[in-house]
C-alpha positions in Angstrom: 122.7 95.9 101.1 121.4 92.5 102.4 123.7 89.6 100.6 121.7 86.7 102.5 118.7 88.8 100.9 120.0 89.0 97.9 121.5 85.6 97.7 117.4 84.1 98.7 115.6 86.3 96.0 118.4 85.3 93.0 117.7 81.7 94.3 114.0 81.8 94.1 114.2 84.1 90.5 116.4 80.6 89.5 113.7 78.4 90.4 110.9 80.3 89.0 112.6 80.6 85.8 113.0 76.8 86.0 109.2 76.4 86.8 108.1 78.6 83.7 110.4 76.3 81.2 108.6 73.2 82.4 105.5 72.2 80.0 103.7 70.4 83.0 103.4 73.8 84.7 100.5 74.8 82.0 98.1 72.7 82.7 97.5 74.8 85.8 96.6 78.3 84.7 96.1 79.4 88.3 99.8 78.3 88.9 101.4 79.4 86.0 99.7 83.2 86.7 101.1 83.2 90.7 104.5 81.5 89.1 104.6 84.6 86.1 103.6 87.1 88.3 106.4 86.7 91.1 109.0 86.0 88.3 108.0 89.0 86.4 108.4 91.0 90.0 111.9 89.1 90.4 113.3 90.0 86.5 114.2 93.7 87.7 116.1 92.8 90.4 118.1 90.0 88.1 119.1 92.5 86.1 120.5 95.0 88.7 121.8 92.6 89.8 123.5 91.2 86.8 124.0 95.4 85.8 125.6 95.6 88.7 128.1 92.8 88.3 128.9 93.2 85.0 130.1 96.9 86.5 132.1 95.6 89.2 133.8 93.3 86.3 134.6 96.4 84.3 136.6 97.8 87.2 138.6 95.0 87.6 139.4 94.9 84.1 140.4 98.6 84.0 142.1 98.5 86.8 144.3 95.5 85.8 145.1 97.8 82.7 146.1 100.7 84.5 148.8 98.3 86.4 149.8 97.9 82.8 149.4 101.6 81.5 148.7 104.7 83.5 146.7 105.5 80.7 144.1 103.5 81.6 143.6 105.7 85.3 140.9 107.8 83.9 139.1 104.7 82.7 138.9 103.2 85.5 137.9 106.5 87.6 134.9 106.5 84.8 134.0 102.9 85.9 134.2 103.4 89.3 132.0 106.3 88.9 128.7 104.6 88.2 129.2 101.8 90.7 127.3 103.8 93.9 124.0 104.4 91.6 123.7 101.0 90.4 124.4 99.8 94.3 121.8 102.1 95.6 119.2 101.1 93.0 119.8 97.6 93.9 119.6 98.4 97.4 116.5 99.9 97.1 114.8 97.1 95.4 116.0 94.7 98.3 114.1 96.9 100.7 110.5 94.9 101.1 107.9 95.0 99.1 104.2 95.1 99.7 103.6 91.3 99.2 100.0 92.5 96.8 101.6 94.6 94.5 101.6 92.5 91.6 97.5 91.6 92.2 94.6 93.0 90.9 92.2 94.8 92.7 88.4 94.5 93.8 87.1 98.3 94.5 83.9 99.5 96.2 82.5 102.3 96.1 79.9 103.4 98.3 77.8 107.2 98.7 77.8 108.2 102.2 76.2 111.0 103.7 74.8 113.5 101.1 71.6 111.7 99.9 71.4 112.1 95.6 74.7 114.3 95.5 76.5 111.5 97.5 75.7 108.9 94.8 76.3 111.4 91.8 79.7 112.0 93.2 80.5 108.3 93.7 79.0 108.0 90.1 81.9 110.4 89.3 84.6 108.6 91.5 83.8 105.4 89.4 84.3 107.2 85.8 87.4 108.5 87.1 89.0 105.2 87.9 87.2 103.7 84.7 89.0 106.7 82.3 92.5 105.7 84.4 92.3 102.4 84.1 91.9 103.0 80.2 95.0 104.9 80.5 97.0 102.4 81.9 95.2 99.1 79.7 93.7 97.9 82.1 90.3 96.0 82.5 87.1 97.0 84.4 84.7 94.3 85.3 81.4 95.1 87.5 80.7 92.7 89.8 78.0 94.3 91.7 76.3 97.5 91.3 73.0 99.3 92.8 72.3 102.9 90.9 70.9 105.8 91.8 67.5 107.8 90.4 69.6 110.4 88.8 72.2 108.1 87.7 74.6 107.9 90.6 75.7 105.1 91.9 74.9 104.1 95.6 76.7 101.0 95.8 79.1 99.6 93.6 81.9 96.6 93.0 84.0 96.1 90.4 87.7 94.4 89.5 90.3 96.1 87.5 92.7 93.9 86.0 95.7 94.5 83.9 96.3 92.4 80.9 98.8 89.6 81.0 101.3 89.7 83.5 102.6 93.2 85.1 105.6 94.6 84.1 107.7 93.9 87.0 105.2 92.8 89.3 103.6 96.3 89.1 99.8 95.1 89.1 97.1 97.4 89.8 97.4 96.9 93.3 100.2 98.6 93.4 98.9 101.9 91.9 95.7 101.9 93.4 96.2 100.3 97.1 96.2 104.3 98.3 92.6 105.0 97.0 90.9 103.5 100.0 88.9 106.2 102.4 86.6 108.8 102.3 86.3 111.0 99.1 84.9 114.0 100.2 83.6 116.3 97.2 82.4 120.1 97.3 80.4 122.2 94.9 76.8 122.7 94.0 74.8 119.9 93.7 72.6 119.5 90.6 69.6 119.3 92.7 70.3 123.2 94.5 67.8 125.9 93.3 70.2 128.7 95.5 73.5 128.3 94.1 74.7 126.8 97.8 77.9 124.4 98.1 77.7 121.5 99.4 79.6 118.9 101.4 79.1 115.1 100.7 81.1 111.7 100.2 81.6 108.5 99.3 83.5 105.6 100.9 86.5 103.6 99.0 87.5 100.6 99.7 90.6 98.7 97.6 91.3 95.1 97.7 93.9 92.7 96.4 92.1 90.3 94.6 92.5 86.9 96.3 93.2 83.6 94.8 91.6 80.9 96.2 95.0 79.5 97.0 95.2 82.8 99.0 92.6 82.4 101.2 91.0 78.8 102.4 87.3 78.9 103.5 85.6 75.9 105.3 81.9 75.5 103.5 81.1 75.1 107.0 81.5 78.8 108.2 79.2 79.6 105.4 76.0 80.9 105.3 74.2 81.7 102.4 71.1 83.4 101.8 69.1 84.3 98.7 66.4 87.2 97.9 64.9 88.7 95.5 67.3 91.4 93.5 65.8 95.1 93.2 66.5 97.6 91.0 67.6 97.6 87.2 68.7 93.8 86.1 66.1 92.4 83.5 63.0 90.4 83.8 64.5 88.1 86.4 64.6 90.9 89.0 61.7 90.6 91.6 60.4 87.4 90.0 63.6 84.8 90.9 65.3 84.6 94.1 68.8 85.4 92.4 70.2 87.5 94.7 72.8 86.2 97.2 73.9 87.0 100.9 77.2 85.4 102.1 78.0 85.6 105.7 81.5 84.5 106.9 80.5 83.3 110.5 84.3 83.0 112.0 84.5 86.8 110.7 81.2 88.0 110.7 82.0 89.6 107.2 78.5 90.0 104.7 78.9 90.2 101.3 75.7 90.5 98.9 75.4 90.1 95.4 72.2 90.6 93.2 73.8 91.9 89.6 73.4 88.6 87.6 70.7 86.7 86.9 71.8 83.2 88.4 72.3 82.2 92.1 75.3 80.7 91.0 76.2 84.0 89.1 75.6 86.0 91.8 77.5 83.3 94.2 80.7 82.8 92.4 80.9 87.3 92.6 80.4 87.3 96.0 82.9 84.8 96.8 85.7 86.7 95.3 84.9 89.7 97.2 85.2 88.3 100.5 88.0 86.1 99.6 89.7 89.3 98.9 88.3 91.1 102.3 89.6 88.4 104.3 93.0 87.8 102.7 92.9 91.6 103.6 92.0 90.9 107.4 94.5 88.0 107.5 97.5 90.3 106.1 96.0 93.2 108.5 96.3 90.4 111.5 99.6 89.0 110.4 101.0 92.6 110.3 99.7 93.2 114.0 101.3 90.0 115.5 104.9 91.3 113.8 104.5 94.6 114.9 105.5 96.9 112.0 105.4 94.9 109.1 103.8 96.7 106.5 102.5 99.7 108.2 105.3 101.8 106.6 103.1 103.1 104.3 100.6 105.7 103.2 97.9 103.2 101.9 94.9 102.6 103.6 92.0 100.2 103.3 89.6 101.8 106.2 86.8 103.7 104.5 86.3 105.6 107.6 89.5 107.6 106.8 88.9 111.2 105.6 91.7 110.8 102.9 91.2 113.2 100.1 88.8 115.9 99.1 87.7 117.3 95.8 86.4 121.4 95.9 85.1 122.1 92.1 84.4 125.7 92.4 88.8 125.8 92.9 89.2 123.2 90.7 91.0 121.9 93.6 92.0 118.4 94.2 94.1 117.7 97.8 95.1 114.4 99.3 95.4 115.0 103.1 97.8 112.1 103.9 100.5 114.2 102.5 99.5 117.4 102.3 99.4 117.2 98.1 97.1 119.7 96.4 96.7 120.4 92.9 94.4 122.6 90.9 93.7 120.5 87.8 90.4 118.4 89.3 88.8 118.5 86.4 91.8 116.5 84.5 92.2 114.3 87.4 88.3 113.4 87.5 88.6 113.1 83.8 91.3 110.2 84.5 94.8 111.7 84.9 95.5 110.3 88.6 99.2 109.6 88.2 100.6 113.1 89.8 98.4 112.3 92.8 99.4 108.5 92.5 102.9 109.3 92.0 102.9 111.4 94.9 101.4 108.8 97.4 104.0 106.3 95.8 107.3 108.5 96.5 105.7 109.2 99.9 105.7 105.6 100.7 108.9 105.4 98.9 110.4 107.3 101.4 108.9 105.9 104.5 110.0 102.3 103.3 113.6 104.1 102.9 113.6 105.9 106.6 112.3 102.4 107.9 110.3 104.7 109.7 107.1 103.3 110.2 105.9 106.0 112.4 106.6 108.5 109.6 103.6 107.2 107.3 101.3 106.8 110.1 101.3 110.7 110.2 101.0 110.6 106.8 
């Protein structure tokens, strides 16, 4: 166990709790969230800790008793007992954390190859993340969407949000931060008169949602261009330029928004989306220059990675990353992702714990 670790995260868990007493630090919303979120990610560790201590104290006690009266041996073998569980759970909290867990999360979904079955089945990706995030209270809010004839979905962007802070700095990204890849589904498409399966997919990708403290862009390395939106969206849609095209020129990263019906609307979306992609590219260039990081893990953001497939006529569900299958799809598209989830979390779990790095990148 790291003391001088220890010793710098009780320090700062002092100070926050400091900073959330003080009535001055409300009349910045942004700040009190970032302040809330870190101290609500510190508060489990504090109480190990404090578990912890109040154990060790025990054991003194008990043993000064047992210099008193042999009585008191078994006592203080009891005590004694629990003190290696509570160390190793404090242990394993001091172990570093992804840095975005307690964020929410911008996804996008987009079909891929597969023409109307591709967008059906990304249609179907984006109910199943809807029904989970239900499950867990959270929030879904589209930011940008482009449907399908058949009602698919061909390109979509929306922000799931839990309410208030996270219980112990467990925001969304920390469930969902595995999701990113390519979904690859197989079964009969609606649109096949011979009974044939198919192959198709869609592409993932999960973001932390960025603060603008997060990321700083120059209005200079900005270029924006509006267009005319098409598709479903109201009257304004191919009678207003509304739409908007963001181009970061240092990064070269697009973004393009056309759901609202305002320039300013569609603006202010886009701009959370690729303050989110390039706190992403920052973290991913950060992690490069200090070698390993954070690439003990299973997550991924590429949505060139083949990650997971979903065969309906087994029912079949299998996450390739670790070699997970299940046969309950159709519970799992109908929202109940936690034993996948909970699988890609202990497999991280223990590649954080090997302080193997290498380990999860065969993952």
């Amino acid at each position: 166990m790291s003391n001088d670790r220890l010793s710098t995260l009780l320090a700062e868990y002092a100070d926050l709790e400091k900073r959330m007493e003080d009535p001055s630090i409300h009349a910045d919303q942004a700040l009190v969230r970032r302040v809330g979120r870190r101290f609500a990610e510190l508060a489990p560790l504090y109480a190990a800790h404090q578990e912890l201590e109040a154990a060790r104290a025990d054991l003194t006690a008990a043993k000064e008793l047992a210099a008193e009266d042999p009585a008191f041996a078994s006592e203080v073998e009891a005590v004694a007992a629990v003190l290696p569980a509570l160390e190793e759970k404090l242990g394993e909290m001091l172990i570093p954390r992804d840095p975005s867990d307690a964020k929410d999360v911008i996804i996008e979904i987009k079909a891929g190859e597969g023409g109307q079955e591709s967008a059906l089945f990304a249609g179907d990706l984006l109910r199943m993340y809807t029904r989970y995030a239900e499950r867990r209270g959270w929030v879904v809010e589209v930011i940008d969407s482009q449907e399908s004839d058949l009602g698919g979905v061909k390109d979509i962007s929306f922000a799931v949000k839990t309410k208030g802070l996270p219980e112990g700095g467990h925001g969304v990204w920390s469930r969902m931060k595995w999701e990113g890849g390519v979904h690859r589904v197989q079964r009969v498409p609606v649109t096949e008169s011979q009974g044939r399966i198919h192959t198709s997919a869609a592409g993932v990708l999960v973001l932390p949602e960025a603060e603008e403290v997060d990321v700083q862009i120059e209005p200079g390395d900005l270029r924006i261009d509006v267009y005319r939106s098409s598709g479903p969206g109201g009257q304004s849609v191919n009678t207003t330029d509304s739409a908007v095209r963001i181009t970061h020129l240092p990064t070269g990263t697009v973004v393009s928004c056309q759901n609202e019906k305002s320039q300013l609307q569609n603006k202010e979306s886009a701009m959370r989306i690729l303050r989110s992609r390039l706190l992403v590219q920052a973290q991913e260039a950060a992690d490069a220059a200090a070698g390993d990081a954070r690439k003990a893990q299973v997550r991924t953001v590429d949505r060139s990675e083949r990650v997971r497939t979903y065969n309906f006529p087994q029912n079949r569900i299998t996450d390739h990353r670790i070699g997970y299958t299940a046969y309950n799809l159709d519970l799992v598209l109908g929202g109940e992702l936690d034993g996948v989830l909970d699988a890609l979390a202990d497999a991280d779990r223990a590649a954080r714990l090997a302080g193997d790095p290498e380990l999860s990148r065969r993952q």
